[in-house]
MARFI-749520 format. One line per 5 residues: number of its first residue (from 1); for each residue x, y, z of C-alpha. Coordinates in steps of 0.001 Angstrom, whole numbers, m for minus. Example, Ala and Ser with C-alpha at 12.3 -4.5 7.8 and 13.67 -1.06 7.14 Angstrom:
2
1) 12300:m4500:7800; 13670:m1060:7140
END
This chain:
213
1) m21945:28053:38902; m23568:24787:40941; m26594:24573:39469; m28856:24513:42470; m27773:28167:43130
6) m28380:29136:39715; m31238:31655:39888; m32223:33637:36787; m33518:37453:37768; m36925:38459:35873
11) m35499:41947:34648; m31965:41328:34308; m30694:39385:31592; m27295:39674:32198; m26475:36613:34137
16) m28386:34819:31700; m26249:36240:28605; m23282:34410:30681; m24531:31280:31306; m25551:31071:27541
21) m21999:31301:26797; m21587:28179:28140; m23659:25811:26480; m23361:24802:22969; m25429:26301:20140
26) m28307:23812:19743; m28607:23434:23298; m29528:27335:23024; m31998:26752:20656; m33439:24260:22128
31) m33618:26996:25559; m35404:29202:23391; m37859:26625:21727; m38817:25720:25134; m39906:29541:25666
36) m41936:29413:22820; m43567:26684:23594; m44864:28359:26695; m45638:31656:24333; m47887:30388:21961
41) m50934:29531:23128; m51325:33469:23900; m51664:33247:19833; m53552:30480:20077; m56262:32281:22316
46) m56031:35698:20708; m56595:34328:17339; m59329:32305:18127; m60912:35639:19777; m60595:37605:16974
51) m60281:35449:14187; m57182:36807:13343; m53880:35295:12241; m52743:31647:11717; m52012:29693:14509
56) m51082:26319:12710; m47935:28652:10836; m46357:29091:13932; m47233:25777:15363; m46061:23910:12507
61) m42866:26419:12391; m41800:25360:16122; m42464:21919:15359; m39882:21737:12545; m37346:23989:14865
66) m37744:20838:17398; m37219:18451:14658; m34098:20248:13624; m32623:20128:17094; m33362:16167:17264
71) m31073:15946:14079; m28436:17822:15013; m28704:19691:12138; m30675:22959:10691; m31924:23616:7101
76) m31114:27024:6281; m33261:27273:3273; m36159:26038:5376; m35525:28064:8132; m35033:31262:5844
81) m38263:30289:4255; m40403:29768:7836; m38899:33158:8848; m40367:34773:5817; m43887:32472:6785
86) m44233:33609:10069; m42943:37060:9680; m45785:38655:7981; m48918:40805:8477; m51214:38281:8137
91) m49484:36652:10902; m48274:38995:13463; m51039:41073:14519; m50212:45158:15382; m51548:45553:18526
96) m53002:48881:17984; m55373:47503:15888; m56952:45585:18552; m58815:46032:22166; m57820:44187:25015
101) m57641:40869:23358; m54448:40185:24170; m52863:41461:20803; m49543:42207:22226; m49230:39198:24422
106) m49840:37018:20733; m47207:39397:19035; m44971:38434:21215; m45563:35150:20382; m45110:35087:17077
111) m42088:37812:17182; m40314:34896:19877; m40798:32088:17203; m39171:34613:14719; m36313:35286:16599
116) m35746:31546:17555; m35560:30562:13918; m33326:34047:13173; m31330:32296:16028; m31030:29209:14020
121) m28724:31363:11425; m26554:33305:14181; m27240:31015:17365; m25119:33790:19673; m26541:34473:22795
126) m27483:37717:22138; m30359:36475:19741; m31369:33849:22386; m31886:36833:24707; m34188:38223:22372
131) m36392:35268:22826; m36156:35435:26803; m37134:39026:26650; m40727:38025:24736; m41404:35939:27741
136) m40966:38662:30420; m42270:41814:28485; m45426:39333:28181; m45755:38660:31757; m44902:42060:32780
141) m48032:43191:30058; m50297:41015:31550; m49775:41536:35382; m49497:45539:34153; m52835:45149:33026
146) m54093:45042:36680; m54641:48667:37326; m52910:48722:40942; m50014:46934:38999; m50258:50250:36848
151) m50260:52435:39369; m47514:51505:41304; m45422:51212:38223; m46170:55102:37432; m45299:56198:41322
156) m42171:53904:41771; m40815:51748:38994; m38199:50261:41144; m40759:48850:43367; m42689:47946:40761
161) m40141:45740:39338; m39941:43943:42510; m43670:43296:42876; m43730:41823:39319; m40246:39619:40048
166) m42402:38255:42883; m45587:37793:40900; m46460:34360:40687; m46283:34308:37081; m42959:35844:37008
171) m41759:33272:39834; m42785:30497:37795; m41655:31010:34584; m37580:32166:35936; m37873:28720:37958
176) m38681:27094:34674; m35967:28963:32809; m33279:28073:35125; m34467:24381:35312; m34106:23740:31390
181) m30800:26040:31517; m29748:23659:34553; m30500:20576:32862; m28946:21792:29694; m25773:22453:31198
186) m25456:19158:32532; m25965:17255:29300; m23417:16838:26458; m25449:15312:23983; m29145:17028:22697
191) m30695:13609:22256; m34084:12886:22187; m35105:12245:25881; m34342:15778:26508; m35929:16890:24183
196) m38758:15488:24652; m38779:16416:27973; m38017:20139:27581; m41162:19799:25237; m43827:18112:27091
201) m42965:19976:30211; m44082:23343:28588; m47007:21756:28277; m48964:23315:31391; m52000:21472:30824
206) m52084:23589:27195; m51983:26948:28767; m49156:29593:28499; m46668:30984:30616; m50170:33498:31437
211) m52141:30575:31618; m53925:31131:28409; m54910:28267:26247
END
């Protein structure tokens, strides 16, 4: 599909599955990296709020994901061993142990870096899904968290869909998505420049995908 028509829906994954079939395996990871670079400053923030968790596991987790995608090459052992790292109580907070704090925004977090690095083993689009479907059950939390957001989504759930879709947050981050699917699509070589630039232009100033930081 020309790229400049390629628009990725919010709630519907399934022309994203097919475009995934498409691109090569690291280029999928590196898809999915980009996502969690935009997820985890929610763990970032909640952690800091609660003094829960460790931020610099996951942080130093996606940074050796990225460094495996710049060699062309992944470490099963290490992977295997970050899963186990970053997969673990003392990580991945249970969000009904918490207030408001944005528990399940930082679970989702930490359960998108898991799945990224499970992708690393069995890089299939189906497990890069997984890691697109942390970014929108986080938005849709958040914006749900508004109570007329609530509400409508207890009266009419199809309309509700179509008021988050259009949420700015929402709008943003399947712009985003199809951008780095776009540009991945184009290239045949993962080389550094683009990674680099999928990278830095997660960045938002520090904050998430929810603008927290």
């Amino acid at each position: 599909m020309d790229g400049e028509k390629m628009q990725l829906n919010f709630f519907d994954f399934s022309f994203l599955e097919t475009e995934l079939e498409f691109i090569p395996s690291f280029q999928r990871l590196a898809f999915a990296a980009s996502i969690c670079e935009r997820l985890l400053p929610n763990y970032n923030a909640f952690s800091k709020s609660e003094n829960f968790g460790n931020f610099y596991v996951l942080r130093q987790a996606l940074d050796e994901l990225w460094q495996f995608l710049q060699n062309n090459s992944v470490d099963k052992t290490r992977v295997s061993q970050l899963i186990n790292e970053c997969d673990s109580d003392l990580i991945i907070p249970h969000s009904d142990d918490f207030g408001a704090g944005y528990a399940l925004e930082a679970q989702e977090a930490a359960f998108a870096l898991c799945n990224t690095l499970e992708a690393c083993l069995n890089p299939t689009p189906e497990a890069i899904l997984k890691v697109a479907e942390r970014a929108t059950n986080t938005i849709d939390a958040f914006i749900n968290f508004d109570e007329t957001f609530s509400l409508l989504q207890s009266r009419d759930m199809t309309k509700y869909k179509q008021v988050v879709a259009n949420h700015r947050l929402a709008v943003r981050e399947m712009a985003k998505q199809t951008e780095d699917l776009r540009r991945l699509k184009e290239i045949e070589i993962l080389d550094r420049e683009i990674l680099e630039w999928l990278r830095t232009s997660s960045y938002n100033g520090g904050r998430s995908l929810i603008d927290l930081s």
